[in-house]
Every structure is written in C-alpha cells, then in structure tokens.
C-alpha positions, 0 to 999 in steps of 0.5 A: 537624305539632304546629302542626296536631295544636294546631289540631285540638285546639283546633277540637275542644275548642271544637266539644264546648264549643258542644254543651255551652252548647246542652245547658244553654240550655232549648229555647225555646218559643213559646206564643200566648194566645188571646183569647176575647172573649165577647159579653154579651146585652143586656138587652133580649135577656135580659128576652126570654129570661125572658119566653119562659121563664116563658110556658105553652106548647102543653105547657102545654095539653096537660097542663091537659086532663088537669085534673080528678078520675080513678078510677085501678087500680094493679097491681105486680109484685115480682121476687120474688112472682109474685103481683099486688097491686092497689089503687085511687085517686083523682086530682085534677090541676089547674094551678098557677102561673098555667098552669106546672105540673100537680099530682096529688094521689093519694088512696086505699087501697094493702096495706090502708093509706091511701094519699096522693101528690101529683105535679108536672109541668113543661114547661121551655120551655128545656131542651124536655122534661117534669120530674116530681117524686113523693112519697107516704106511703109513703117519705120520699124523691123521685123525680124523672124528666125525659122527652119527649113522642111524638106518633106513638106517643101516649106520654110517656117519662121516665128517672130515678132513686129511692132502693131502701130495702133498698140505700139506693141510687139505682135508675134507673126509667123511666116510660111514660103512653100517652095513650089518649084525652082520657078515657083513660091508662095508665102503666107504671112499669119497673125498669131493671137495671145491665145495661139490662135492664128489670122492669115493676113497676107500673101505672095505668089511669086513667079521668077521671070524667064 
C-alpha cells in the first residue's frame, strides 16, 4: 500500500512537472513571408506613357474654343447683406503650352477698385478631370479646384477650397460653368457649409465679343 501511494506520488509529481515545462516554453508560431514581386514597365511602356500625358486631347479642344476676349457681369451675394453688388470685366483666354492649358486673364472695375485676375485651366490626361487655379488683386492667397465635365447637362463642376480671410481657414467651394452655347456661359460660384449645406455667393454671365 505505501509502494503505491509512492507510485502515485511520483506519477503525479511528474504529471504537474511536464504542465509547468509547457507553461514556460512559448507557444510556437508559424509566420510565412510573402513575396511580392513587382513588375517594372519597360521603357518603351514608360516613354509611351508620357508621351500620352504631355498630348492635348478632346478637353483640350474643348477649352481652346473658348479663346478669345469676353464681356462678362458679376453678381455676389453675402449671407449677411442681402443686397446684390455688381460689377463688370473683361476676359481674355487663349492656350498656353503648345495647347495644355487655358489661361484667363481678367480685367475690370470690382467695389470701385481695379480689378485684375488671371486663371488657369488643365485637363490632366491621367487623372481625367479638369484642374483649375485662381488668383486675383483682391487676396494673396489660390484657390485651387479639380472637376469633371457633363455632356448631358452641358456644365463643368469643380470642388475645392480657399482660404476665408476673417477665419484664416480653408473653406470648401464649388463651382459651376453652364456652357450655354459656343458664345455663351454662366458660372456660379457656391459656399459649401460643414453641414454640406451650400450659399451661392457669385455669378459670371459671360458673352464672347463678335
């Protein structure tokens, strides 16, 4: 009876000694690296590539027919007056770059002040969409707006933002040009609130002269 009581003791001793050599080896883990191998174009791929990049396109044509002098009225609006202002400009836009960019340059008389802005417009043949780029003698600051075209509705949208200089913070903006006909267009330009809600803030009429 005490030879077997011994045995059990020991085949216990040794069963709680084998858990504690478990507990204290890490549980092993398995990790399998994966490989990624990437293909690099070649270079003939790559000069292509650029070669489509740097090429005019229909965009392209589409914002040279704009080129030439327009009479244009601006209209605003302020959320705290509800009074319209108005003024008029003058704008010339031709292609700069060998056909890559439009530029307008804005001449005129704004709040009983000369007025003086110039524009820029891209269509960059890889991302697909429009870039445009704003400034004028009335800040010192850009505003700079990326959009797509609508040939069912005939209008041009652009998102982005400007800097409000009574907050000093970026502000969202979006932009609307209704092409009405070859001679003819309106722009809109709207205030976009945190909440998505939007304030019309200005308007182009523009009217190419004959």
């Amino acid at each position: 009876m005490k030879n077997l009581s011994l045995s059990l003791l020991i085949i216990g001793l040794t069963f709680v000694s084998c858990k504690k050599e478990e507990a204290k080896q890490p549980a092993e883990t398995t990790t399998k690296e994966e490989v990624t191998t990437e293909t690099k174009p070649d270079s003939a791929t790559v000069a292509k590539a650029w070669a489509d990049y740097a090429t005019p396109s229909k965009a392209h044509e589409m914002l040279a027919k704009d080129s030439g002098t327009w009479d244009a009225e601006l209209t605003f609006w302020s959320p705290d007056n509800p009074q319209e202002m108005k003024s008029t400009a003058t704008v010339t836009y031709k292609m700069i770059m060998g056909g890559k960019y439009q530029e307008g340059t804005y001449s005129g008389d704004m709040f009983g002040m000369p007025f003086e802005g110039k524009g820029t417009v891209a269509f960059d043949n890889a991302t697909e969409e429009f870039v445009s780029t704003w400034i004028d003698n009335m800040g010192t600051g850009m505003m700079v707006t990326r959009g797509k075209y609508d040939e069912s509705t005939k209008t041009s949208t652009f998102h982005g933002e400007m800097v409000d200089p009574v907050t000093k913070k970026a502000k969202k903006v979006k932009e609307v040009i209704t092409f009405i006909d070859d001679n003819n267009q309106k722009m809109e330009m709207f205030d976009v609130a945190e909440d998505g809600k939007e304030f019309k803030s200005m308007q182009v009429v523009s009217k190419r002269k004959m």
